[in-house]
Each structure stands twice: as C-alpha cells, then as structure tokens.
One Martini backbone bead per residue (centre of mass of N, CA, C, O) as a GRO file, in nm:
protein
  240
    1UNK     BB    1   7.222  -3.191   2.215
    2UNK     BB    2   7.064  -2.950   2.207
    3UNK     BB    3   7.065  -2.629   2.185
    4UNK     BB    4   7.002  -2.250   2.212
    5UNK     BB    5   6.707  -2.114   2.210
    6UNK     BB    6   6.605  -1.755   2.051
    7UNK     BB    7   6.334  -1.553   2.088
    8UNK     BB    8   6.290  -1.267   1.904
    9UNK     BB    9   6.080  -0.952   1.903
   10UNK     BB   10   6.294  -0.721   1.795
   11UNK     BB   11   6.535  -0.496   1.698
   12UNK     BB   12   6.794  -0.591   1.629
   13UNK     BB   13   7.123  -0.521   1.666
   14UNK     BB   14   7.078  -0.365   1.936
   15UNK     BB   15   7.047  -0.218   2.196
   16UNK     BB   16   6.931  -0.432   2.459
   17UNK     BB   17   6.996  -0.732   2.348
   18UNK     BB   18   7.263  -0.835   2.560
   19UNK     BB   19   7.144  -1.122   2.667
   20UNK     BB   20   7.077  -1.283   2.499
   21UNK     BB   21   7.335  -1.272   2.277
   22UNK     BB   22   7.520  -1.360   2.527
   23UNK     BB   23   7.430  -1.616   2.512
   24UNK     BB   24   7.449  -1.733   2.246
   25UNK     BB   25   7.774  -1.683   2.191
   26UNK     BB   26   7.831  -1.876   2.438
   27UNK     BB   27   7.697  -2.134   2.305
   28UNK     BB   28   7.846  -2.186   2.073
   29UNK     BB   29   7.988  -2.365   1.844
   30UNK     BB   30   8.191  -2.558   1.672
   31UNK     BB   31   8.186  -2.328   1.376
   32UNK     BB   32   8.021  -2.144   1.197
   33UNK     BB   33   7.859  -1.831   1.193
   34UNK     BB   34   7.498  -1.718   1.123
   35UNK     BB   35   7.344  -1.534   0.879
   36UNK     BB   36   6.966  -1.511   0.814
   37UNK     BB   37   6.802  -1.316   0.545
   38UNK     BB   38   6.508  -1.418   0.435
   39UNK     BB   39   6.314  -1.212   0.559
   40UNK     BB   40   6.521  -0.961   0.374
   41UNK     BB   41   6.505  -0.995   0.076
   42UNK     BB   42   6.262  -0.769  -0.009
   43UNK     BB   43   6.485  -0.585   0.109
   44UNK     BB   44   6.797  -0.537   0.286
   45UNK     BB   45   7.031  -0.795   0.319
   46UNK     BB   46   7.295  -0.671   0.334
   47UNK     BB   47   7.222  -0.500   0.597
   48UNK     BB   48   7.149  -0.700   0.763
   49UNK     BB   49   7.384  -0.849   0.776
   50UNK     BB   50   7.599  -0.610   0.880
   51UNK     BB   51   7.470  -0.584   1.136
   52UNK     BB   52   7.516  -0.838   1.266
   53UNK     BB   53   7.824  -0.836   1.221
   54UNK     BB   54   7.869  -0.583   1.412
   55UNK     BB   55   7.735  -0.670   1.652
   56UNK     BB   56   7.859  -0.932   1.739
   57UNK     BB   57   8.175  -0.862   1.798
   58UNK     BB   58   8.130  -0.814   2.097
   59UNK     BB   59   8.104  -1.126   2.159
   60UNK     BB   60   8.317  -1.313   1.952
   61UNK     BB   61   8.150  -1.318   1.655
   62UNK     BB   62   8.204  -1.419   1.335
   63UNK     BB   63   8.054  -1.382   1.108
   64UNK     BB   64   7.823  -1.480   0.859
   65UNK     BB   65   7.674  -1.581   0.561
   66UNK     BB   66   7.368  -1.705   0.481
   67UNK     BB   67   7.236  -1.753   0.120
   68UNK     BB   68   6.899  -1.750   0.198
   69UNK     BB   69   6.650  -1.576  -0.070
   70UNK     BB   70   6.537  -1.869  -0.183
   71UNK     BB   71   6.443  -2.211  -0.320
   72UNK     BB   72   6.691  -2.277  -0.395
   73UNK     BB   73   6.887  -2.208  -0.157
   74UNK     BB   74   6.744  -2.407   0.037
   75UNK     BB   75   6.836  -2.676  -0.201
   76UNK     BB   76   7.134  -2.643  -0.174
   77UNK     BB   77   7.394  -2.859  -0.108
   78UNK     BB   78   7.622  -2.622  -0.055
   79UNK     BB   79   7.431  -2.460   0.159
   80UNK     BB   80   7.371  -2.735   0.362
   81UNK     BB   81   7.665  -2.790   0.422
   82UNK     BB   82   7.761  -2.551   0.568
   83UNK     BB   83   7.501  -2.588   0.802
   84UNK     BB   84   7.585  -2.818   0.922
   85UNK     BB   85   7.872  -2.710   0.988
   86UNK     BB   86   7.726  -2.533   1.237
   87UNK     BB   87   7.723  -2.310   1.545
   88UNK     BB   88   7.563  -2.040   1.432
   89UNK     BB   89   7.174  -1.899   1.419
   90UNK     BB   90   7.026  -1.562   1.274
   91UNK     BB   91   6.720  -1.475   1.190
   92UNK     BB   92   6.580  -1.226   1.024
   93UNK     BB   93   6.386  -0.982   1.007
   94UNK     BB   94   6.043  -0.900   0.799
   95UNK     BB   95   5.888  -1.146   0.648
   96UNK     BB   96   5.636  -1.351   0.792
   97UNK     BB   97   5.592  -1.576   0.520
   98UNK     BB   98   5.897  -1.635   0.380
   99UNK     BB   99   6.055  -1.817   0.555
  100UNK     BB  100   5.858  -2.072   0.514
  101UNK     BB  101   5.855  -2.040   0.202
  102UNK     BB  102   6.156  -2.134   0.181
  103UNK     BB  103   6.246  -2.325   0.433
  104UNK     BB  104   6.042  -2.546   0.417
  105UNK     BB  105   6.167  -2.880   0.372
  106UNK     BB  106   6.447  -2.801   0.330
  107UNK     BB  107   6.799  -2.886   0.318
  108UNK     BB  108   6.850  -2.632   0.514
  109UNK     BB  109   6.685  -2.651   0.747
  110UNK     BB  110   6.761  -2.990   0.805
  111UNK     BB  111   7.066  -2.873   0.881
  112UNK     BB  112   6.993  -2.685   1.128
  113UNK     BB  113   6.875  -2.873   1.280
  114UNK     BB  114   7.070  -3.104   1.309
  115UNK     BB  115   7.298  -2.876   1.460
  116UNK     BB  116   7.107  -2.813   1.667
  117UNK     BB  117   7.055  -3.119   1.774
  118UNK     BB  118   7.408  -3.086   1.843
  119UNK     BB  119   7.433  -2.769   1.991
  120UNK     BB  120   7.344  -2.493   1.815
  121UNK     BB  121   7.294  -2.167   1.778
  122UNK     BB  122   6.941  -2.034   1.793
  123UNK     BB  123   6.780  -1.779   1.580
  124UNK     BB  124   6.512  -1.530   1.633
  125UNK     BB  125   6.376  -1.215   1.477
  126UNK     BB  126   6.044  -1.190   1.447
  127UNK     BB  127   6.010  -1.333   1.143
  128UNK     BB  128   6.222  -1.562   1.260
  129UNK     BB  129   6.089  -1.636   1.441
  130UNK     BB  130   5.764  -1.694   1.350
  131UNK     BB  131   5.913  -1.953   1.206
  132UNK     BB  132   6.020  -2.147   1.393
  133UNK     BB  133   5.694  -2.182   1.464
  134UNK     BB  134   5.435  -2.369   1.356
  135UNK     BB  135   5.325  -2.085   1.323
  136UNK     BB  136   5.228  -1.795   1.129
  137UNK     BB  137   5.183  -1.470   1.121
  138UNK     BB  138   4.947  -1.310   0.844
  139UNK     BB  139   4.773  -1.188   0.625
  140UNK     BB  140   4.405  -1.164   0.586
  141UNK     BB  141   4.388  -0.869   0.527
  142UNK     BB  142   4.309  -0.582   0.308
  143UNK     BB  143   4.496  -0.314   0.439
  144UNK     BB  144   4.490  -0.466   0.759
  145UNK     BB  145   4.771  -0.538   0.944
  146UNK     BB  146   4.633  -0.717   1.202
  147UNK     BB  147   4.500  -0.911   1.024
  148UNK     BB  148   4.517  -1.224   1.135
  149UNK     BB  149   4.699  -1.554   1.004
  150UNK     BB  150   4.776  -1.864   1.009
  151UNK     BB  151   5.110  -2.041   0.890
  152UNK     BB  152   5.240  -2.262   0.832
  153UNK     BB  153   5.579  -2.336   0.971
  154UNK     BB  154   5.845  -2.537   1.087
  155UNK     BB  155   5.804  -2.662   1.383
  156UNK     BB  156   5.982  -2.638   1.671
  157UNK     BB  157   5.707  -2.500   1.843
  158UNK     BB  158   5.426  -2.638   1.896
  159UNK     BB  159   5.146  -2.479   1.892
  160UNK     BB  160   5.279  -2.177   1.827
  161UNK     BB  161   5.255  -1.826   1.816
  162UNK     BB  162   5.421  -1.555   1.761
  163UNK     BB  163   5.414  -1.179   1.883
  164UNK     BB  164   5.553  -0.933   1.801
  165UNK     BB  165   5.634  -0.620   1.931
  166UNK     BB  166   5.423  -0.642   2.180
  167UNK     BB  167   5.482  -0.308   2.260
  168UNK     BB  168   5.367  -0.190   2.005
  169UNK     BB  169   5.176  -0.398   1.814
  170UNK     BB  170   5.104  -0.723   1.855
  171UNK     BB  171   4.862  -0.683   2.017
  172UNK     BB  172   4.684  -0.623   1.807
  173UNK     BB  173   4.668  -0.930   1.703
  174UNK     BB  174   4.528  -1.116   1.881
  175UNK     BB  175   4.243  -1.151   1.817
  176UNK     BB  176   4.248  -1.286   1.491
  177UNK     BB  177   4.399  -1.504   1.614
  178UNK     BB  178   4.183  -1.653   1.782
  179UNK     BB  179   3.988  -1.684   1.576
  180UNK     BB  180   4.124  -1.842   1.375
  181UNK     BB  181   4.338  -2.035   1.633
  182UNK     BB  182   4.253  -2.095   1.917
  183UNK     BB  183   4.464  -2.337   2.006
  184UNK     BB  184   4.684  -2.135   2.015
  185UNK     BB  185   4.992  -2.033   2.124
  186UNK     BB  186   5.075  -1.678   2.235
  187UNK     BB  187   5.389  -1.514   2.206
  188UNK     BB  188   5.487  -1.230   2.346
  189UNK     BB  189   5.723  -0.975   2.238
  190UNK     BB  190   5.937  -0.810   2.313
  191UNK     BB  191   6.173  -0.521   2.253
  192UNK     BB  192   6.486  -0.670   2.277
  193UNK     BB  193   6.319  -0.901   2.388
  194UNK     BB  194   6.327  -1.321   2.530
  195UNK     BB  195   6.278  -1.637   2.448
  196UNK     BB  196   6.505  -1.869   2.624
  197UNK     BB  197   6.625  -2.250   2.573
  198UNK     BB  198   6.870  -2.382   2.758
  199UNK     BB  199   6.755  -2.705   2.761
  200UNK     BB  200   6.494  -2.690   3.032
  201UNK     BB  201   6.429  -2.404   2.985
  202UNK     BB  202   6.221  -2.083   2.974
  203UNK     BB  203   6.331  -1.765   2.947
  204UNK     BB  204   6.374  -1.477   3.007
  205UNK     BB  205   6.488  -1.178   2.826
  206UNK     BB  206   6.550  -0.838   2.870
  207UNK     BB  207   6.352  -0.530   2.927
  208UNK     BB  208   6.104  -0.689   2.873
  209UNK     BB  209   5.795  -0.890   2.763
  210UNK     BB  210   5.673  -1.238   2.834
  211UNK     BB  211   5.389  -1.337   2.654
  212UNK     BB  212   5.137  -1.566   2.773
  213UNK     BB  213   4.857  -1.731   2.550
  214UNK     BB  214   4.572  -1.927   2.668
  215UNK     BB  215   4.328  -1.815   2.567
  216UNK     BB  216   4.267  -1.694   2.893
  217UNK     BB  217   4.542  -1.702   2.960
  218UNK     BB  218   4.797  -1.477   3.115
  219UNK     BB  219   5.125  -1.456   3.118
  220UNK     BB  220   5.419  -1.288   3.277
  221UNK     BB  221   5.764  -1.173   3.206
  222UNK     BB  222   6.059  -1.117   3.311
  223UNK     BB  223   6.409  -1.090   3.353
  224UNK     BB  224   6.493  -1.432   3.473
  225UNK     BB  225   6.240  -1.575   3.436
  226UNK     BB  226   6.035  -1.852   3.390
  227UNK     BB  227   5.876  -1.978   3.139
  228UNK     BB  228   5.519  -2.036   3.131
  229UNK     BB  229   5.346  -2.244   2.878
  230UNK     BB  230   5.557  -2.341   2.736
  231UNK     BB  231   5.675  -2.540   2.494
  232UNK     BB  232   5.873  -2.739   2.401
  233UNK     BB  233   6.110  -2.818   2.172
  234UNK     BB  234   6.191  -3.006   1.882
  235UNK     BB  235   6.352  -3.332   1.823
  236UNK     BB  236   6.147  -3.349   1.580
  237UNK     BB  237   5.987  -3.298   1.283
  238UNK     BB  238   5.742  -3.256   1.096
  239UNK     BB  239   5.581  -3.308   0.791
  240UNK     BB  240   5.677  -3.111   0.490
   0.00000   0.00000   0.00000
C-alpha cells in the first residue's frame, strides 16, 4: 500500500512545519530515511541536507544524505539500490526544473517510487513538490520571473502543478499558467504549510492556506480539512 505523501509550500525545515514533518515521520517505514538534494545542486546543497538533518530529530528521525545531484546520479545503480530499500524521502526546495530534469525516467526516481508504492513516506517542498506532480512551473520568459510555463515533471499526481510560496509570490504565477495549460489543476500551497494524502484522502496541514484551482474554480483549505478537488497520486508512472 502506497505510503504517506506531502507537497509541501516551502520555507522547509524550519518552525511552522511541524504538523506535515510530524505526520511524515510518524509514518515512516523501516529503512534509512533519506534527504534529497537534488533541487539545491546548483545552490548550496550541503546546507540543505544540514538543515533537514538537524530539524528531523526533533521528530526521532536520523536522515541521510541521498546524493543525486546530476543525471549520472539519478541513474546509479548502487545509490538507486540505497533508494529502493528507503523508508522515507524528503525532496528540497530550490530550482524547479533541475528536480524533473534530473530524476525523471531515472533508475533512483524508479526506486523511491517503488519503496512509497510499499509504504514510504515521501515529501517535497517548494521546487521539490512541484516536481511530484505531472508538470513543473519554469520560467516562460526573461527576466520576469512570475512568467511561468509548464514542463513535464515525475508524474505523481497526474494533470497538476503545484504553486508553492503561494502566500507569498506563487499567487503571482496563476496567471501565465493557466493561460500556458489551461486543462491543469494549480495547487497553491502556503508557505511552511502542506497537502499531505494519508492514504485515503488529501488534507490541508500547518498554518498557512491550500487553494485548489481547476479553471474558474477556487476552493481554499486550512489545516485539518480534506483538500476536494484534487486527483488521488498515481500508483503506476507515466511513461517516461
């Protein structure tokens, strides 16, 4: 049975977050539990991995350091092998199109699906979420950056793009996305605030606000309501 997912707003690892962080590691299965890097490659992912590591133990979990930071890594059998026997995976924030570019199709993406598809429990935050879901927001144009367009991303939760930060700038994106891709569902998620599905069902979590837009449709969630309107994740991968 598939294990515990949450998109997480961003701002990880820090004070506000503990309602996901804390479903998160209550649901952990047993195996290493990993930090991934993947989307601070290009920043300083020494300190992300840091940080994740120093905020998990409040919550009784020792990270590790899965270190895919290039497309060579992604597809490494002996750190997809580490992966596979994983019992939970925390993407970081950072650049939202390196996560998809990295890690789709790849042989370590393979077996982290694999292991939440046995129980796992899986997060990302900010560019780390927005790489879950089927489509990635990247930049449309230079130098404005709220100019955003979708670009395939892992395929988690089918026809969907996260917009993190969404208290903050993400609001900014709706815009150019939808004018992009019209047919998908954005996902606004405030910042150190989560959709996480249980298993059955999406809810909102920590203390910010989770909007769902499908069109012209708006609906908005706060922590501990069941998030309507968003698709189950995916217990099977696109072809990728």
């Amino acid at each position: 049975m598939p294990g515990i997912l949450a998109l997480v707003g961003g701002d990880e690892f820090n004070p506000g977050n503990e309602d996901q962080d804390r479903m998160l590691a209550a649901a952990s299965r047993p195996g290493d539990a990993f930090v991934v890097p993947t989307a601070a490659a290009r920043q300083k992912p020494d300190e992300s991995v840091a940080h994740a590591i120093g905020w998990f133990r409040q919550f009784g979990l020792d990270l590790k350091e899965l270190p895919v930071l290039k497309r060579a890594d992604a597809n490494s059998a002996v750190i997809a092998e580490r992966a596979r026997a994983g019992g939970f995976f925390y993407l970081v924030g950072g650049d939202p199109g390196l996560v998809a570019k990295v890690l789709r199709g790849s042989a370590v993406w393979k077996a982290m699906f694999e292991a939440w598809k046995e129980g796992a429990a899986l997060a990302g935050s900010s560019a780390g979420s927005m790489a879950l879901c089927s489509h990635t927001l990247v930049r449309a144009s230079w130098p404005n950056r709220f100019n955003r367009r979708p670009a395939e991303a892992l395929g988690l939760v089918a026809k969907t793009a996260v917009l993190p930060h969404f208290d903050t700038f993400g609001n900014r994106w709706v815009e150019s996305a939808q004018a992009a891709a019209p047919d998908l569902c954005l996902l606004g998620i405030d910042e150190r605030s989560a959709a996480v599905w249980d298993g059955k069902k999406w809810l909102a979590a920590g203390p910010g606000v989770v909007t769902v837009i499908n069109g012209k449709k708006v609906a908005r969630f706060t922590s501990g309501q069941e998030v309507k309107g968003l698709r189950r994740p995916a217990i099977m991968l696109p072809k990728q």
